[in-house]
Structure formats: structure tokens, C-alpha cells
C-alpha positions as CSV (number, residue, x, y, z in Angstrom):
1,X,-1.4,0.7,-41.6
2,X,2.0,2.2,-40.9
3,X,3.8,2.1,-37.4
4,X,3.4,5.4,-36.4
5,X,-0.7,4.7,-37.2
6,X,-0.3,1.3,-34.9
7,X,1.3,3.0,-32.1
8,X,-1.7,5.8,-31.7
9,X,-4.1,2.7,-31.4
10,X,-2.0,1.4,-29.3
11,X,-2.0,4.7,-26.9
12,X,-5.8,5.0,-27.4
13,X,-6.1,1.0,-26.1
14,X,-3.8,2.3,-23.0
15,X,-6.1,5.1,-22.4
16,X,-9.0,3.1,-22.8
17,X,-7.8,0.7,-19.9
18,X,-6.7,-2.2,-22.6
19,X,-3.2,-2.6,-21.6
20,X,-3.1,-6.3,-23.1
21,X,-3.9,-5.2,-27.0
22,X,-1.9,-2.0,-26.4
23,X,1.2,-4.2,-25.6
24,X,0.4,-6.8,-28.2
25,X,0.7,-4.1,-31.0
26,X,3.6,-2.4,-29.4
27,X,5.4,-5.3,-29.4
28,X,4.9,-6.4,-33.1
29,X,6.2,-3.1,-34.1
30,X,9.4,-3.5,-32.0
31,X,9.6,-7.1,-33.8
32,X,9.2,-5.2,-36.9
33,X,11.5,-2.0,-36.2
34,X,13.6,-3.2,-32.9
35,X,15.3,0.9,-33.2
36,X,11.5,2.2,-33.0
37,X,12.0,3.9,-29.1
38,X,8.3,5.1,-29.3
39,X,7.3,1.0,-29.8
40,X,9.5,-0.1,-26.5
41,X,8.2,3.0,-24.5
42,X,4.4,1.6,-24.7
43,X,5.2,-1.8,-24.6
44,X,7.3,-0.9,-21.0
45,X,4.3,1.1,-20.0
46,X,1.8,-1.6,-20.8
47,X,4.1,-4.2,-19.4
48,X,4.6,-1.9,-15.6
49,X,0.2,-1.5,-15.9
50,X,-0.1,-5.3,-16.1
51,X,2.3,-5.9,-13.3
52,X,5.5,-7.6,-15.7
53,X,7.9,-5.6,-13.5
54,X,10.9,-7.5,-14.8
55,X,9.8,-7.2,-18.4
56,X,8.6,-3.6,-17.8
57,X,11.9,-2.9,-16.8
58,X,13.9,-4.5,-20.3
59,X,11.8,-2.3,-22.6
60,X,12.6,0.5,-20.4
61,X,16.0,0.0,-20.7
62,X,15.8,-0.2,-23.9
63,X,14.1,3.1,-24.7
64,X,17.2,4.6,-22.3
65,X,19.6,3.0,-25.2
66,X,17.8,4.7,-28.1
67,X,16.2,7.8,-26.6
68,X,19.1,8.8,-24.1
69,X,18.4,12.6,-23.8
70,X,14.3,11.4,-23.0
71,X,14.1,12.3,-19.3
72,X,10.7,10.7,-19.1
73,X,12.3,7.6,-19.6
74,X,14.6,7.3,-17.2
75,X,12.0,8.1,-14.2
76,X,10.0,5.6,-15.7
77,X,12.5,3.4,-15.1
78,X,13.3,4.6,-11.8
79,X,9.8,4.3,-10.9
80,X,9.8,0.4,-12.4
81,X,13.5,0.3,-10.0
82,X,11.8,1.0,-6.9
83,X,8.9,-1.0,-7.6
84,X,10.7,-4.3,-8.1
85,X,12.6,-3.6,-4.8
86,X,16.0,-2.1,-5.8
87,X,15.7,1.6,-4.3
88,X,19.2,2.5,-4.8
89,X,19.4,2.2,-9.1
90,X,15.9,3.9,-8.4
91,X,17.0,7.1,-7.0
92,X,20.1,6.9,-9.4
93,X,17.6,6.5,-12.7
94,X,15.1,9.8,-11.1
95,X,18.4,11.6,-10.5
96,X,19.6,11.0,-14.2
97,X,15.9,12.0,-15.8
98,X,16.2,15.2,-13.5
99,X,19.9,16.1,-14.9
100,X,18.3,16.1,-18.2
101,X,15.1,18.1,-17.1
102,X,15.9,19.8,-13.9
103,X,12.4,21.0,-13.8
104,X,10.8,17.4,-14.7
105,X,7.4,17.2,-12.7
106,X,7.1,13.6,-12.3
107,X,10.4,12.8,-11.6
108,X,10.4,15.7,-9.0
109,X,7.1,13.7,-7.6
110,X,8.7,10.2,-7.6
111,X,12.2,10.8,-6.3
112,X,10.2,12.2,-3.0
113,X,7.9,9.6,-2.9
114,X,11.2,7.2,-2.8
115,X,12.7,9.5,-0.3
116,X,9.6,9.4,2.1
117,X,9.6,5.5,1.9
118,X,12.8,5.1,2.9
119,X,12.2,7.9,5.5
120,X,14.8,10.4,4.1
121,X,13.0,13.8,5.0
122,X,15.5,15.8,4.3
123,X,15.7,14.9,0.3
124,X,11.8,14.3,0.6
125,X,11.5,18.0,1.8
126,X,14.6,19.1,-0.8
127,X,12.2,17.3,-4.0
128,X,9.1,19.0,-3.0
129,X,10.5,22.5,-2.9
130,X,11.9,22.3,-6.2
131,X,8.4,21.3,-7.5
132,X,7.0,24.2,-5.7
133,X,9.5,26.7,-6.4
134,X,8.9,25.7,-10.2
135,X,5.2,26.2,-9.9
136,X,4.0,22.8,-10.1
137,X,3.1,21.6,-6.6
138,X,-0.5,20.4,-6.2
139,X,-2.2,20.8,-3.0
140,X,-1.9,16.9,-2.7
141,X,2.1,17.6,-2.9
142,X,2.1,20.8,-0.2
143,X,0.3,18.1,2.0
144,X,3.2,15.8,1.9
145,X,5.7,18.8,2.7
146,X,3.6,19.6,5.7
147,X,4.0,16.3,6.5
148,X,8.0,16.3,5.9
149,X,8.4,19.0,8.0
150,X,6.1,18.0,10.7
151,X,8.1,14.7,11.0
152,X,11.5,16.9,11.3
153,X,9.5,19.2,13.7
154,X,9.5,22.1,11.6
155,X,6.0,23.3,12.9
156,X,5.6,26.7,11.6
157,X,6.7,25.1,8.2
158,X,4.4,22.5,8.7
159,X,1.5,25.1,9.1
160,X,2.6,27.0,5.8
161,X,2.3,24.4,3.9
162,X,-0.6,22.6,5.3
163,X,-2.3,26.3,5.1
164,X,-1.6,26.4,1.6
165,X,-2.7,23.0,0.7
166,X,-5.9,23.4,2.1
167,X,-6.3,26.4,0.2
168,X,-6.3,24.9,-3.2
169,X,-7.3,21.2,-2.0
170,X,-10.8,20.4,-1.1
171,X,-10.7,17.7,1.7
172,X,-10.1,17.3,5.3
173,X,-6.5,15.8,5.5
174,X,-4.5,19.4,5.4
175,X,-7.1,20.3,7.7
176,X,-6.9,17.8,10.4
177,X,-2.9,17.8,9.4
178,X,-3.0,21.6,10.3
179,X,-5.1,21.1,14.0
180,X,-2.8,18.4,14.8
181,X,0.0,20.8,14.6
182,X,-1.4,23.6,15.8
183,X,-2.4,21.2,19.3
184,X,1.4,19.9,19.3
185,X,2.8,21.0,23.0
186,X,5.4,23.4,21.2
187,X,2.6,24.9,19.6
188,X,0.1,25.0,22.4
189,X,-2.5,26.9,20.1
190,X,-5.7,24.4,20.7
191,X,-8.3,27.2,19.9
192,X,-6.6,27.2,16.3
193,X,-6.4,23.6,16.5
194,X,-10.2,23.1,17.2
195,X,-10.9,25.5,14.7
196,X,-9.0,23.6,12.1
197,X,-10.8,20.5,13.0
198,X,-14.0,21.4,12.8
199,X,-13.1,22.8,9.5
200,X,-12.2,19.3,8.4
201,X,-15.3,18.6,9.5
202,X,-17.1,20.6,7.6
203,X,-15.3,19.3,4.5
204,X,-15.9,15.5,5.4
205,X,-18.6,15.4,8.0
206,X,-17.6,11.6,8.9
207,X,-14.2,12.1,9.2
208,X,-13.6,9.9,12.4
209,X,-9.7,11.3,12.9
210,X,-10.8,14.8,13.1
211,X,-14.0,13.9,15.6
212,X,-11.7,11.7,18.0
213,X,-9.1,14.4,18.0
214,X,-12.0,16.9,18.9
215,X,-13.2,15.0,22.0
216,X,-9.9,14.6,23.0
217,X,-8.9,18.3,23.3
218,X,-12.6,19.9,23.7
219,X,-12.8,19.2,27.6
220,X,-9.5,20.6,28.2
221,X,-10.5,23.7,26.9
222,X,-14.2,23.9,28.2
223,X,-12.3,23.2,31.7
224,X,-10.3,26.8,30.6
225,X,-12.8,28.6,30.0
226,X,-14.8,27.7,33.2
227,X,-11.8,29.1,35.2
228,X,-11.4,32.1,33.3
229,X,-15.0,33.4,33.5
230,X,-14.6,33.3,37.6
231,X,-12.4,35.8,37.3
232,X,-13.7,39.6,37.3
233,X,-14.1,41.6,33.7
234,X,-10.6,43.7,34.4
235,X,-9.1,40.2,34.2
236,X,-10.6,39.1,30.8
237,X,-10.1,42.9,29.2
């Protein structure tokens, strides 16, 4: 069996969940052919799926040596980086796989993910745009730009994007994301807000964040509408 035939079974045993096997035959190749960058690219894969961080990130490194120009690579890495608790080279490695792909997906998707854990907003916000503005932003990713913007206060950003996400994204979260907005005091649009609630209800009938929001801002308005219907009809025309 030549190498090349090894390393497919190898991919099929990653697929297949068998990380162990997978790594055991990537590794004898890169005994075999230590230049092979395909062999140390599923043996760092394997190694970050069974939790080897440290080893994970020496075949990674090594695939960077051989296969400098592979941007998929390099955010690997980064991704490996951030995991083992060193943020910094993390950002640096995403940044260096999106010089060589500008329009990299996953790297796009990681370096925000690093950015919203160490609660930088702005570059969070800055990642997911470029993803969108390339086509590739999931409803899962417009979520998380609501999100961004909602934490910077941005609300009618916030409601574009939590619009959009639920638009292509079954699910109540964009939903109750959306409510919460619209009910925000510099919003003050509560009839929107229950409106987007009970929509989230209606996608996920037990979803116990958009039912406590309801009872909390339901009264309020039930108390409205009671005052407004003592006035005469000129008044409510």
C-alpha cells in the first residue's frame, strides 16, 4: 500500500470517529517520509481530536515548515494556540492563515471566536463582516454579530443582523436575541418585542428565556392598553 493509499484510510478512520488508528498510520508514514506535510497535518488533527494539545501543536508546526503557503494550517494552529492557553501567538497564527487567504472561512470564524473570548468587540464585529461581506456567514455567525453589536449598543445593527439570522436559521435564539433588543429602554418597541418572543416560541415551545421575558413585559403592556381604551375613539384614530 503506498502512502498516499495509507493517508485516505487514515482520513476515512478520522471521519469515522477513529482518531487513535487514524493517528497511528499518520504517524508511521511521517516515520517513513518525515517531508510528507499531508502525514503531519492528520497526525496534528488526530492529535488536537484526542486532546494531545502540546503534541497537536508540534505536528502543526511542522506542516507550517513544509507547507508554508497552506493557510489551513496556520489557523489550525492558531486554533491548537488558543486552546492550550496562549491567545496572543493564536491571533498572530489566524492573522498569518488570513494574509495568505484573505477570504479563509474558518480562519475568519476562529479569529472572532478568539476576539469574543477575550471580549474585543470591535475585531469580533470587524471578522464577522468580512465573512459576510464574502458570502459565507451562516445564520449561527449573523447571531454572534447581533450579539457584538448589541454588547457595543449598536441596536439597530443588532436588529439587522438578528433579523437576518433568523431568516435563514431555524431556532429561537435570534428570536429572543431580537425581543430583547427591541424591549431595551433606547428602543422602547415592546409590541415588536413581544411579537418576537412569542415567535421564539413558536420555534421552541419550551424555551424558558423567551417565556420569563414574556411575563415580565406582558403586564406592562396589558396595563397600556387598559388606559388607552378609556379614552374616546378620536383619541385612538
Amino acid at each position: 500500500m503506498t502512502s498516499d493509499e495509507r493517508l485516505k484510510k487514515a482520513r476515512e478512520l478520522r471521519a469515522a470517529g477513529n482518531q487513535a488508528e487514524a493517528l497511528s498510520i499518520a504517524t508511521a508514514v511521517s516515520n517513513l517520509e518525515p517531508e510528507n506535510a499531508d502525514a503531519w497535518w492528520i497526525a496534528g488533527l488526530a492529535l488536537h481530536s484526542l486532546g494531545k494539545l502540546e503534541e497537536a501543536l508540534v505536528a502543526l508546526r511542522k506542516v507550517g515548515k513544509l507547507a508554508p503557503k497552506f493557510a489551513s494550517g496556520f489557523a489550525q494552529y492558531g486554533v491548537v494556540l488558543a486552546e492550550s492557553g496562549q491567545p496572543e501567538q493564536a491571533r498572530r497564527a489566524l492573522d498569518h492563515a488570513l494574509r495568505l487567504d484573505p477570504g479563509h472561512a474558518f480562519s475568519l470564524r476562529q479569529a472572532a471566536k478568539l476576539a469574543g473570548d477575550q471580549e474585543d468587540e470591535e475585531s469580533r464585529i470587524r471578522y464577522l463582516e468580512r465573512l459576510d461581506d464574502n458570502g459565507d456567514a451562516d445564520g449561527h455567525d449573523l447571531n454572534l454579530l447581533g450579539i457584538a453589536h448589541w454588547r457595543r449598543k449598536h441596536f439597530f445593527r443588532a436588529i439587522e443582523y438578528y433579523k437576518r439570522s433568523a431568516h435563514v436559521q431555524p431556532g429561537p435564539a435570534a428570536l429572543f436575541n431580537l425581543g430583547l433588543v427591541y424591549n431595551h429602554n433606547e428602543v422602547s418597541q415592546d409590541v415588536d418585542a413581544i411579537d418576537s418572543l412569542k415567535r421564539a416560541l413558536l420555534a421552541q415551545t419550551d424555551y424558558e428565556h423567551a417565556t420569563k421575558k414574556l411575563a415580565e413585559i406582558t403586564p406592562r403592556l396589558e396595563v397600556l392598553a387598559r388606559c388607552v381604551g378609556r379614552y374616546d375613539e378620536t383619541f385612538i384614530k
